[in-house]
ZAMARGU-4260 file (C-alpha; in steps of 0.2 Angstrom, whole numbers, plus 5000, padded with zeros to 4 digits):
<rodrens>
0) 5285/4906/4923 | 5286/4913/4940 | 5285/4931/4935 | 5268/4923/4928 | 5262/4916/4943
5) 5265/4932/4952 | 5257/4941/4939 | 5239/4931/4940 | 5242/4930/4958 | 5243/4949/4963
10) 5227/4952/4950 | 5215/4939/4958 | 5224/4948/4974 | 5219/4963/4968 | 5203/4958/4962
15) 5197/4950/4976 | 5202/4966/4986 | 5189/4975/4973 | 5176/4964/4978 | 5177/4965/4995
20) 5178/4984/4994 | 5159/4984/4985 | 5151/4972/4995 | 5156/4984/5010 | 5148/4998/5003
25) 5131/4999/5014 | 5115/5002/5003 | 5104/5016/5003 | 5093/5002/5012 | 5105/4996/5025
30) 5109/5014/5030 | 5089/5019/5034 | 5090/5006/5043 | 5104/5010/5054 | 5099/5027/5056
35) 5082/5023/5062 | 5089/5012/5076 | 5098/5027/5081 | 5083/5032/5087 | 5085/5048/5085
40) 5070/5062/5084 | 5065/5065/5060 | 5076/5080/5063 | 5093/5071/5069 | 5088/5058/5057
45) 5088/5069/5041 | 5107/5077/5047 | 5113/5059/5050 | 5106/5056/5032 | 5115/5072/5026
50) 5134/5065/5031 | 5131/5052/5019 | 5146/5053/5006 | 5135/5052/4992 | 5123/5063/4984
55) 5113/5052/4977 | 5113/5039/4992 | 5108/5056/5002 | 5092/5060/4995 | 5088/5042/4993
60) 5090/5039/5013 | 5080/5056/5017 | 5066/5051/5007 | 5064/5034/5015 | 5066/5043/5032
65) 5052/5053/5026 | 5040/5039/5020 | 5047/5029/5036 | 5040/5044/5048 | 5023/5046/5038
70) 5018/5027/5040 | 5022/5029/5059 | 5013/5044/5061 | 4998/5034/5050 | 5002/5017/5062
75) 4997/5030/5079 | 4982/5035/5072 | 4976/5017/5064 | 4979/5012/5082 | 4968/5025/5091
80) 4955/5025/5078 | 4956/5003/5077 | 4952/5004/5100 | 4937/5017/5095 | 4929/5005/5082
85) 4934/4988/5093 | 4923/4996/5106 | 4907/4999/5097 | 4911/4980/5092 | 4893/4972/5099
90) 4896/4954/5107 | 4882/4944/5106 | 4877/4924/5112 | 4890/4924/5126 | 4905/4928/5114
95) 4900/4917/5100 | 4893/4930/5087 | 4901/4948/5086 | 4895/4961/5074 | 4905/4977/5069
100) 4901/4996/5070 | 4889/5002/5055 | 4898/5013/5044 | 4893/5025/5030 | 4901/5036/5017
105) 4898/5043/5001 | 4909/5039/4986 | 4910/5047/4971 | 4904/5039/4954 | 4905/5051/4940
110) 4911/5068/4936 | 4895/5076/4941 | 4895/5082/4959 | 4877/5072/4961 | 4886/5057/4955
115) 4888/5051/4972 | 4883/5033/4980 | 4881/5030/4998 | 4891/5015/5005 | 4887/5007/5021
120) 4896/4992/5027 | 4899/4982/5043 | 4906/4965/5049 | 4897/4950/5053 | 4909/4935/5063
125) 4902/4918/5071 | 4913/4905/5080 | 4907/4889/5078 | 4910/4880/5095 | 4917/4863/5091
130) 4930/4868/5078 | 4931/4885/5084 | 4935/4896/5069 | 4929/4908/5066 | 4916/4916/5050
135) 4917/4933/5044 | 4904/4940/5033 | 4903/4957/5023 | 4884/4966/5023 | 4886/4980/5013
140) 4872/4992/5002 | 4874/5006/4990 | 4860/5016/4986 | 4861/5028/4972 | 4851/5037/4960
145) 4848/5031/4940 | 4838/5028/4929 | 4840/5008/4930 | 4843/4996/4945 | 4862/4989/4941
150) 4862/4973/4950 | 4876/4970/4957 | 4882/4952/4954 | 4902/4949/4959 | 4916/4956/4967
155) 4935/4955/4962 | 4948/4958/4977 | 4962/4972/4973 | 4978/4977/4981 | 4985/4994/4987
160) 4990/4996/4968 | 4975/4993/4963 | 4978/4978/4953 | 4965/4965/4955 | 4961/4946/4955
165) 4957/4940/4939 | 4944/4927/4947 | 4928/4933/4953 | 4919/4930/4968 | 4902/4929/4970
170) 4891/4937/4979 | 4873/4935/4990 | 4857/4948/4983 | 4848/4951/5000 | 4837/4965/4990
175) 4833/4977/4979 | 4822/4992/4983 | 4815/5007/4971 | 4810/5023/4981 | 4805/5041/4978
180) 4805/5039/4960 | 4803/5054/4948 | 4808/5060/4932 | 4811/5043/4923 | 4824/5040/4940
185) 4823/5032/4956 | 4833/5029/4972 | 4840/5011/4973 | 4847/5002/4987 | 4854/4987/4984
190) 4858/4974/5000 | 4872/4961/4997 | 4883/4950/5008 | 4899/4942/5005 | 4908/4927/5015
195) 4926/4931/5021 | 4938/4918/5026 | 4948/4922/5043 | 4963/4918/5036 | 4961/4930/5022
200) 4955/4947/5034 | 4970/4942/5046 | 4982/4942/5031 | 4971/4960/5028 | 4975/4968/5045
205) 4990/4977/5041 | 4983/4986/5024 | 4965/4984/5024 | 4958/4977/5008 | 4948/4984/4993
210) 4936/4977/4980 | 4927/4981/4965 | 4909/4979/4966 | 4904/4973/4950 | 4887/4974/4937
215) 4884/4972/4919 | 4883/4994/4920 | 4895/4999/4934 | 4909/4994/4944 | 4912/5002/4961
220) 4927/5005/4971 | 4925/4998/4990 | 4939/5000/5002 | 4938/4994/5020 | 4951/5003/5030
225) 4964/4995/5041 | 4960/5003/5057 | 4942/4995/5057 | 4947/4979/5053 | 4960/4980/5068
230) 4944/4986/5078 | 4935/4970/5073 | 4948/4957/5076 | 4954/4964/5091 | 4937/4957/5097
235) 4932/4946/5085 | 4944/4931/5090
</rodrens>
């Protein structure tokens, strides 16, 4: 009986030694970690990385160091480029209405190299003086060339994976002009507007945020980039 009890007792001993033995074993997580609070320049990181005992843990950690350099390279330039945008940031009524730098760009829509809209966007906020929240609202036009007008009617919010809302959002038709028409086509610019919470661009600021733009014959891809809605809020507040 007592050679029993000595028996279970040195394997639950054992066993529990077994345990403790894993649960010591750092992940490939915890080790990034405490090799970027060496801080240490991407070079020394990479050797530390390299003393690791395990092949697999090494190549693990030097890819995170990796991705962990790119996003605070991309983190200095979102920073710079956020100040350039908050001072072009126009402050209007004595600090109650701001409205964000215009910007343009041309997005690809098809496979042709004319299949090409032009995006424009910029930021509208308001702070109403009793409450003091603040409004944000999204002016934003595409013109492009077809043979229809596509009337743009919702918006559906998407994350950095691209996976979207499944709830719609609608949006405010300002206008809808036909120019320079030839050839059974003509140039379209549509005008919309979109209300934004500012709970939902604060919960934006570290990524940005994108959309699809949505009609009954095209969908369009919008992303507004994290350093100008940095630029906005730093001033917009």
């Amino acid at each position: 009986m007592k050679f029993l009890l000595f028996f279970f007792s040195l394997i639950f001993f054992l066993s529990g030694c077994s345990s403790l033995e894993l649960e010591s074993v750092p992940s490939s997580e915890q080790e990034t970690k405490r090799i970027l609070a060496l801080g240490l320049s991407h070079e020394e990181n990479l050797i530390e990385a390299s003393k690791l005992d395990n092949p697999h843990k090494v190549a693990v950690v030097t890819l995170q160091l990796k991705n962990a350099r790119e996003e605070k390279i991309q983190a200095e330039l979102d920073l710079v480029d956020s100040n350039k945008y908050a001072d072009k940031v126009v402050i209007l009524d004595e600090g109650i209405k701001f409205i964000s730098p215009e910007i343009s760009e041309n997005v690809k829509n098809g496979v042709l190299d004319t299949d090409v809209d032009k995006v424009t966007y910029s930021i509208e906020g308001a702070k109403d003086l009793n409450s003091k929240l603040m409004s944000h609202q999204l002016n934003l036009s595409l013109t492009y060339n077809s043979k229809n007008k596509r009337n743009y009617n919702s918006v559906k919010f998407c994350d950095k994976w691209n996976n979207c809302d499944e709830l719609t959002q609608k949006i405010n038709v300002i206008s809808v002009n036909a120019s320079n028409c030839k050839n059974n086509s003509c140039v379209y610019k549509e005008v919309i507007s979109l209300e934004l919470t500012d709970s939902f661009l604060i919960d934006s600021i570290e990524k940005g945020f994108s959309m699809r733009l949505m009609s009954k014959k095209k969908t369009n891809s919008i992303k507004i980039p994290k350093a100008y809605l940095m630029g906005y809020l730093k001033i917009a507040k």
